[in-house]
C-alpha positions in Angstrom: 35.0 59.2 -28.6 32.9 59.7 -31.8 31.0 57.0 -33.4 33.0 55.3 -36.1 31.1 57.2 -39.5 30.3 60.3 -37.6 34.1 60.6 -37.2 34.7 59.5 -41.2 31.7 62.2 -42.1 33.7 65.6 -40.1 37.1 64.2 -41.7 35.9 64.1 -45.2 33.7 67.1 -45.4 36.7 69.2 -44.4 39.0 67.9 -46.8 39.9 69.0 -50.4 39.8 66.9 -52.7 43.5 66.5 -55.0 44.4 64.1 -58.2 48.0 64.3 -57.3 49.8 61.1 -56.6 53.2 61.5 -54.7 54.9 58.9 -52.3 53.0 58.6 -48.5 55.9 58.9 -46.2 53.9 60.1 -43.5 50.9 58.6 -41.1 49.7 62.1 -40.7 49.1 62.1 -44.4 47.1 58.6 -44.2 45.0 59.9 -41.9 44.1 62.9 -44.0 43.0 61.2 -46.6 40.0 60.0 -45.7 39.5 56.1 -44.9 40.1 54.8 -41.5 43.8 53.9 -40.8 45.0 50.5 -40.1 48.3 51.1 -37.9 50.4 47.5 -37.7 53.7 48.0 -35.8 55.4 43.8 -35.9 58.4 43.7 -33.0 61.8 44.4 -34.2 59.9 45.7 -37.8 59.6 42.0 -38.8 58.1 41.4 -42.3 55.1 38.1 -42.1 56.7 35.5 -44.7 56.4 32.4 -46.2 57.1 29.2 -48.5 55.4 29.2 -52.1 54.5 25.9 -52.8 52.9 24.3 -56.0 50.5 21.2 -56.0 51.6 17.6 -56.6 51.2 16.3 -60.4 47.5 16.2 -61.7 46.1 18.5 -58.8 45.1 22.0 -58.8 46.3 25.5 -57.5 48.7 27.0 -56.4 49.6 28.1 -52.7 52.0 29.1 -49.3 53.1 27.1 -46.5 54.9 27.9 -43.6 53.4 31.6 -42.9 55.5 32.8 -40.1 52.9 34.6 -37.7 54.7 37.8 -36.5 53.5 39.5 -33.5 52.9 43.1 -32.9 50.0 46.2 -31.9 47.6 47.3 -34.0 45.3 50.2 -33.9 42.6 51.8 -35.9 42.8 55.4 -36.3 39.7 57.9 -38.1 40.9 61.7 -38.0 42.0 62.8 -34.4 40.6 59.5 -33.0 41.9 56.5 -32.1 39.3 53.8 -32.4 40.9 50.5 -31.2 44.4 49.6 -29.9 45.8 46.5 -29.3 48.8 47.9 -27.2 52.0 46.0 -27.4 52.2 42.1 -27.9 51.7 39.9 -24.9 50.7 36.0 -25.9 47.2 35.6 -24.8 46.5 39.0 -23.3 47.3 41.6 -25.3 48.0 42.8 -29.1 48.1 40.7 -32.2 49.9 37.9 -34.8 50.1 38.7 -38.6 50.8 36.8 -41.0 50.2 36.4 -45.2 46.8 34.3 -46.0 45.3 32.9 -49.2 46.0 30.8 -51.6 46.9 32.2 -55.2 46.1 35.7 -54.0 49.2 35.3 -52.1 51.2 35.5 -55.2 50.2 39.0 -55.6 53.0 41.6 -54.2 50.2 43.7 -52.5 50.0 40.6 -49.8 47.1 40.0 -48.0 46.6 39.0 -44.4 45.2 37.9 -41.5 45.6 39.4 -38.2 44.6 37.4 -34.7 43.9 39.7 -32.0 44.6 38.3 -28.8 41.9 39.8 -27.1 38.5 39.9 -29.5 36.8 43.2 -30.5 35.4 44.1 -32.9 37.3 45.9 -35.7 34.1 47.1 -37.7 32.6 49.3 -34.8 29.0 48.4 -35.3 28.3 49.2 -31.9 28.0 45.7 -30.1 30.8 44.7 -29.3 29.8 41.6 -26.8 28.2 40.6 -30.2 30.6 41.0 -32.9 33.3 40.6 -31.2 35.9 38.4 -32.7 39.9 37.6 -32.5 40.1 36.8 -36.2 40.5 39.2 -39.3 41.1 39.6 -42.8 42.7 42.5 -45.1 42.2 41.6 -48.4 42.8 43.8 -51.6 40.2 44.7 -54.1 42.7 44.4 -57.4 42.0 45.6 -60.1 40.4 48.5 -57.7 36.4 47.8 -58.6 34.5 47.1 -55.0 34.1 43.6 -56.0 34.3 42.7 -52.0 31.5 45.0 -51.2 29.0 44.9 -53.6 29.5 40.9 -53.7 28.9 41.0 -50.0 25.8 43.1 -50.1 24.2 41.5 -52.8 24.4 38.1 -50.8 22.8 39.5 -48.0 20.0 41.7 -49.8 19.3 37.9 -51.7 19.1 36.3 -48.4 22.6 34.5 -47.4 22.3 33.9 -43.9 25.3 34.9 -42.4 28.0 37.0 -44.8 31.2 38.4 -43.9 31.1 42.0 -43.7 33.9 44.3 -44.0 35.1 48.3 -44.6 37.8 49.5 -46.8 40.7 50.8 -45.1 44.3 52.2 -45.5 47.1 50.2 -44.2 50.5 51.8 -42.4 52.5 48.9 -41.6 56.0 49.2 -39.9 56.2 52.8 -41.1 55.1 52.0 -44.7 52.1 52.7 -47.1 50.5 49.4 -48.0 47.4 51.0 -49.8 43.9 50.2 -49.7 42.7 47.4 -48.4 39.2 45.4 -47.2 38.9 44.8 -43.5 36.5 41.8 -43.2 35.3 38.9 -40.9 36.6 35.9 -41.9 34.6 32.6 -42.0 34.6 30.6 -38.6 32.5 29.7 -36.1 31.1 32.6 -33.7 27.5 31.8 -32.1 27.1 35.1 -31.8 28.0 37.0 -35.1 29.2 34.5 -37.2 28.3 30.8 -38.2 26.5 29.2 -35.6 27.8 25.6 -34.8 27.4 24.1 -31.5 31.2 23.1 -30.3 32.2 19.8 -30.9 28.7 18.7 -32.3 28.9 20.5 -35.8 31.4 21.3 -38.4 32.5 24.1 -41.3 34.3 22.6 -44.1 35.8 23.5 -47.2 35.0 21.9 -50.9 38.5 22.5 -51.1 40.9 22.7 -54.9 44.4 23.3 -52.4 43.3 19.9 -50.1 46.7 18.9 -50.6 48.1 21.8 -48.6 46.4 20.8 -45.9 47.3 19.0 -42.6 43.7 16.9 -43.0 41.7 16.8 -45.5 38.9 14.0 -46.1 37.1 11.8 -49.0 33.4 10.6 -49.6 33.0 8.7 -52.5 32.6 11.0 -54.9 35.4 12.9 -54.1 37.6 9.2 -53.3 40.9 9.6 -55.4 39.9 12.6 -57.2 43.2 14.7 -57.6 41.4 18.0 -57.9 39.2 18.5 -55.0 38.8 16.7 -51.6 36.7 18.3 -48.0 39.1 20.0 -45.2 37.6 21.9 -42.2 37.1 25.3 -41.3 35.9 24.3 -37.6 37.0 22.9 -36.0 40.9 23.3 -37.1 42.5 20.2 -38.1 44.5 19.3 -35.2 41.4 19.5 -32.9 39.0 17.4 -34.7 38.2 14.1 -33.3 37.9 10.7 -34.6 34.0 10.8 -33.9 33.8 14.5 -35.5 35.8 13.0 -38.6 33.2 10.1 -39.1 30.6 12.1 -38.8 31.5 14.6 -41.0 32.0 12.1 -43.4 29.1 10.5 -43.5 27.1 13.8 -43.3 28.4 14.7 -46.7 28.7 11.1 -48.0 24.6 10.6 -47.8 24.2 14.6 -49.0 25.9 13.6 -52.2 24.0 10.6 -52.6 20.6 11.8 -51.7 21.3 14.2 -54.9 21.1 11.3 -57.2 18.2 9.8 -55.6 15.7 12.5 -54.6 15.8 12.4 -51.4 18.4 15.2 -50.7 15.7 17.5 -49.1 15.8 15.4 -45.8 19.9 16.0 -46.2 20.6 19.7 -47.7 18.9 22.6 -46.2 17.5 23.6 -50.0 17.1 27.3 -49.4 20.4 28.0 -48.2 21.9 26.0 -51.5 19.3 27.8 -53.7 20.1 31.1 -52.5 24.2 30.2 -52.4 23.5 29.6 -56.5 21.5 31.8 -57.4 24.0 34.8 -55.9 27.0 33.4 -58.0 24.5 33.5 -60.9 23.5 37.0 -60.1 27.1 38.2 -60.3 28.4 36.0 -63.3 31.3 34.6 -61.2 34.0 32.5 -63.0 35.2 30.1 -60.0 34.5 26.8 -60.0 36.2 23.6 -59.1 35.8 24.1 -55.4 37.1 27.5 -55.0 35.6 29.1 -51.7 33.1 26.7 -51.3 31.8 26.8 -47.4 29.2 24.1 -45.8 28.5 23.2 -42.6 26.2 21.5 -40.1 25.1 23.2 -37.2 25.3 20.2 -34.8 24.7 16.3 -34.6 20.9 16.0 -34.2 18.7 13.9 -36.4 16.8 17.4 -38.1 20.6 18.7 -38.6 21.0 19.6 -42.3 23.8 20.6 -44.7 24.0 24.5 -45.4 25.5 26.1 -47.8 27.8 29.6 -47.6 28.7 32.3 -47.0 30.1 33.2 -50.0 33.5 34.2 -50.3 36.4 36.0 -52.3 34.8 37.9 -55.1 37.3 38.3 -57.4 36.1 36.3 -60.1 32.8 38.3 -60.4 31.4 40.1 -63.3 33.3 37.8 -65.8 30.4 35.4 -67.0 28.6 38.0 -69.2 25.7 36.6 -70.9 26.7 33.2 -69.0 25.5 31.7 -65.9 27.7 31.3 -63.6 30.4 28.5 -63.6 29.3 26.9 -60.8 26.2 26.6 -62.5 26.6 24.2 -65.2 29.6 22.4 -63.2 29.7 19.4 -61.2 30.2 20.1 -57.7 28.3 16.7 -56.9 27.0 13.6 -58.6 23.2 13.8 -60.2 22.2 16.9 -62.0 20.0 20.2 -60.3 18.4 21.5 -63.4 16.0 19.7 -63.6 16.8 17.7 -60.1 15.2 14.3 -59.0 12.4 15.5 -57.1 12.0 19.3 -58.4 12.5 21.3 -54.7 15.2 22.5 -56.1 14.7 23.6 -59.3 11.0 25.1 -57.9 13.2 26.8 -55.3 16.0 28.6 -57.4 13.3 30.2 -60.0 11.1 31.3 -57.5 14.0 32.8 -56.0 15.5 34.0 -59.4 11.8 35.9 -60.2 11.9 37.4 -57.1 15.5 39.0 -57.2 14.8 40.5 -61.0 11.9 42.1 -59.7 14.0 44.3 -57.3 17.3 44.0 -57.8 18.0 46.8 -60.4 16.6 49.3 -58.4 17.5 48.6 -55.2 21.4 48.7 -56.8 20.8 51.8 -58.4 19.3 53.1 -54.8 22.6 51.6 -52.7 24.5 53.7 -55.7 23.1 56.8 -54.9 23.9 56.6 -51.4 27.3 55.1 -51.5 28.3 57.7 -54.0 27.8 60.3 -51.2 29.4 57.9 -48.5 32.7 59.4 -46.3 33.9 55.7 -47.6 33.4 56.5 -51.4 35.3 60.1 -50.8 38.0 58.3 -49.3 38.5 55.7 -51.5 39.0 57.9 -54.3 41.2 60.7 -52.5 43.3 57.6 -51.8 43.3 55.5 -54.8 46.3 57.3 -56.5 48.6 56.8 -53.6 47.6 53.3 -53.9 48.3 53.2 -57.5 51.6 54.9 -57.0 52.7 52.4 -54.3 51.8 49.2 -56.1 52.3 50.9 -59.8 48.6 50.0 -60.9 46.1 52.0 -63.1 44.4 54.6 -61.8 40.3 53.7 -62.2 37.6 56.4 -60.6 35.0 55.1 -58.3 32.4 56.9 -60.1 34.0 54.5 -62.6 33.5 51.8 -60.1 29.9 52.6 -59.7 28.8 53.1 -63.4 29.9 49.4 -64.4 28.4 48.1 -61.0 25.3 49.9 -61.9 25.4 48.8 -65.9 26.4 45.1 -64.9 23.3 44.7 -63.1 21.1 46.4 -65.2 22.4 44.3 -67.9 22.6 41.0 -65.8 18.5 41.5 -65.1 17.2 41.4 -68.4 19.5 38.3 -69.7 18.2 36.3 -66.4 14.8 37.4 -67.4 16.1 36.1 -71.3 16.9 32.7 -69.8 13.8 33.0 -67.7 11.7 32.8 -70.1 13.1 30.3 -72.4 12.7 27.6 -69.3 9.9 25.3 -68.7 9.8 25.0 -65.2 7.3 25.4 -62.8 6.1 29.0 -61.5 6.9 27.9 -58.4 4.3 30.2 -57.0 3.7 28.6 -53.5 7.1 28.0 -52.8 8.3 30.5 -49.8 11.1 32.7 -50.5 13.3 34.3 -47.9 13.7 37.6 -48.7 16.8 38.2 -46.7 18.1 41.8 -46.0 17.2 43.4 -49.4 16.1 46.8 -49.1 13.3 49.0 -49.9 12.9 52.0 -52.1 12.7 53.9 -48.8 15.5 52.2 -46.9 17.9 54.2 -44.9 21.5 53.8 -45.2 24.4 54.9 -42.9 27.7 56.3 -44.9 29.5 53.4 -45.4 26.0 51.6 -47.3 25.0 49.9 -44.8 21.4 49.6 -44.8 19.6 50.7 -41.3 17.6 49.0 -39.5 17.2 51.0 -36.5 18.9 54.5 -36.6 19.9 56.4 -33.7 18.7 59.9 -33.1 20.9 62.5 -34.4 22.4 60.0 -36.9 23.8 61.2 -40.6 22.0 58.5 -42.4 21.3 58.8 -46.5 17.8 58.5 -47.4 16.9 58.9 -51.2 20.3 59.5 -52.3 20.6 62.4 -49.9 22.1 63.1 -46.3 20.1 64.1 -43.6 19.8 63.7 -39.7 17.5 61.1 -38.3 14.8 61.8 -36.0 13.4 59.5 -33.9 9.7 60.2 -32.8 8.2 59.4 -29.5 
């Protein structure tokens, strides 16, 4: 079987490239134009559905209930191969459940969802599969088309996030249907392995959570006691598994994080980095959420030296609105006290040491992921298959060269206004504080053809290095 992009690199070079836009009413055609194929047959053809509901008087949102979870195969097809197949449905052995996700984004007739494979693997092909490895999945849809997903992804991880979801952008054949393009993409949960690492039963994920009141549990602390617009729910473990103990502890966890904000002594509570760097990425990208939308913490486990992290971040559709703005979250109360300038001044020493670092490379190193990604089998398939997209969902037709010229402006621009507000702060240089660097690369980085950046080609591999394709050779 080929690897995953060397198959995507001999199917795109070998096809032409059309602007027309007729109906898809064949898989053959899917496959031909470019992206990899997500194949979802449901038993007896059944449609995923559910209840729209709207939240009680003087809270927030709106969401779904009752998502019927419809079983079925699926299989992931590039060219001539077929990468992965469930085979049919068999509870706990064998293919998968679907069913609509989200909250608002469920609204959207292009419906999202997640798929639950019954026996994990892992969708992305990254070539470890004991490690990433996984029975839950996302497809989410990029709308208006812009790469939002991607680039918001990447740029958490080049600023140093310490687990994000990653994902690929797909086409979707569902019961003998075009669905269009969508983003295949881990979802948040706990995996030791590949995910967030939380010991079971000992730690927790939770959700600063707007739709609380869609929710089976949900908890207070006493900042959030009675407020009508945001309370916690958990992420791990799932509601109807969390013990009394877990609850407690949970609670009091984030009860003493929110107070140590006030008093200065939230270091010994709130693992700094992780919430400086969670900040500082929304900043980066101007994003307009606030209010507690997709707003992740956990806590590893129960020990004493157990601290609150922040992330990953998630759903990017609200990025690149702030212009000339920070972001939101920024200036909004997610807790009680204030971070700019905070009690004791980690913080604050924290996120502009960070924020110098990042405008030092951050231009470039978009402008080098640009180059490459412009040459990637993925960005050749994308646009051969944005106008059957278009045509099944009756949206506007926008280039990813398009794409890529306002990612690449955006940033440019973003840069010098942080450097603006830079330098109209008096705050400490910050100079001895230690910054994680995270994943960002070099000027020399390699990239595979999806954008990925390389940290150990294989020999033989199509890789992109300096905005061109080449094969990698390993020396001895």
């Amino acid at each position: 079987m080929k690897t995953f992009f060397s198959a995507l690199l001999c199917l795109c070079l070998h096809l032409p490239c059309s602007s027309a836009s007729p109906p898809v009413r064949r898989l053959s055609e899917v496959i031909k134009l470019g992206l990899p194929v997500v194949v979802i047959s449901t038993v007896d053809n059944e449609e995923p559905t559910c209840d729209y509901v709207q939240p009680p008087e003087g809270s927030l949102g709106e969401s779904i209930a009752n998502a019927k979870k419809v079983p079925g195969r699926v299989m992931l097809i590039l060219g001539s191969d077929t990468l992965y197949d469930s085979v049919e449905y068999e509870k706990g052995e064998s293919g998968m459940t679907i069913n609509i996700r989200g909250n608002s984004s469920a609204y959207s007739i292009k419906s999202p969802f997640k798929i639950k494979l019954q026996e994990k693997a892992d969708l992305l092909f990254r070539g470890d599969d004991d490690h990433h490895a996984d029975s839950d999945w996302a497809l989410i849809y990029d709308d208006p088309a812009s790469l939002r997903p991607l680039i918001g992804s990447l740029v958490a991880k080049w600023c140093g996030v310490r687990w994000q979801p990653e994902g690929e952008f797909v086409n979707v054949w569902m019961n003998n249907e075009y669905r269009g393009i969508y983003y295949l993409t881990e979802t948040v949960k706990r995996n030791p392995l590949s995910r967030i690492n939380v010991k079971k039963n000992k730690g927790f994920i939770v959700e600063y959570d707007p739709y609380w009141w869609n929710e089976d549990l949900y908890f207070e602390t006493r900042f959030t006691q009675g407020s009508p617009f945001v309370r916690y729910t958990f992420k791990y473990p799932d509601g109807n598994e969390v013990s009394s103990s877990l609850l407690t502890y949970a609670t009091t966890s984030l009860d003493r994080m929110e107070a140590s904000i006030i008093d200065g002594t939230y270091p010994e509570y709130i693992d700094v980095e992780s919430f400086a760097t969670w900040l500082l990425v929304h900043d980066i990208l101007g994003t307009w959420d606030s209010n507690g939308s997709n707003i992740f913490l956990y806590k590893t486990d129960n020990t004493p030296g157990s601290k609150v992290c922040f992330g990953p971040l998630w759903d990017f559709d609200t990025i690149f609105q702030m212009e000339d703005e920070w972001s939101r979250l920024h200036d909004h109360q997610l807790f009680p006290g204030t971070l700019f300038p905070d009690s004791c001044g980690i913080f604050t020493e924290l996120y502009y040491s960070k924020l110098d670092s990042v405008c030092e490379w951050l231009p470039d190193t978009i402008d080098h992921w640009i180059d490459a990604f412009s040459l990637s089998p993925t960005s050749e398939g994308i646009e051969r298959s944005r106008p059957y997209d278009n045509w099944r969902w009756e949206t506007k037709y926008v280039s990813v060269s398009d794409n890529l010229s306002a990612i690449r402006q955006w940033f440019h621009n973003r840069r010098e206004w942080l450097l603006g507000e830079r330098a109209s702060i008096s705050s400490p240089m910050a100079s001895h504080v230690a910054v994680h660097a995270g994943a960002r690369p070099s000027h020399s980085a390699l990239y595979d053809l999806s954008g990925r950046i390389l940290t150990s080609p294989r020999n033989g591999q199509v890789v992109v290095n300096g905005g061109r394709k080449q094969i990698h050779h390993t020396h001895p």
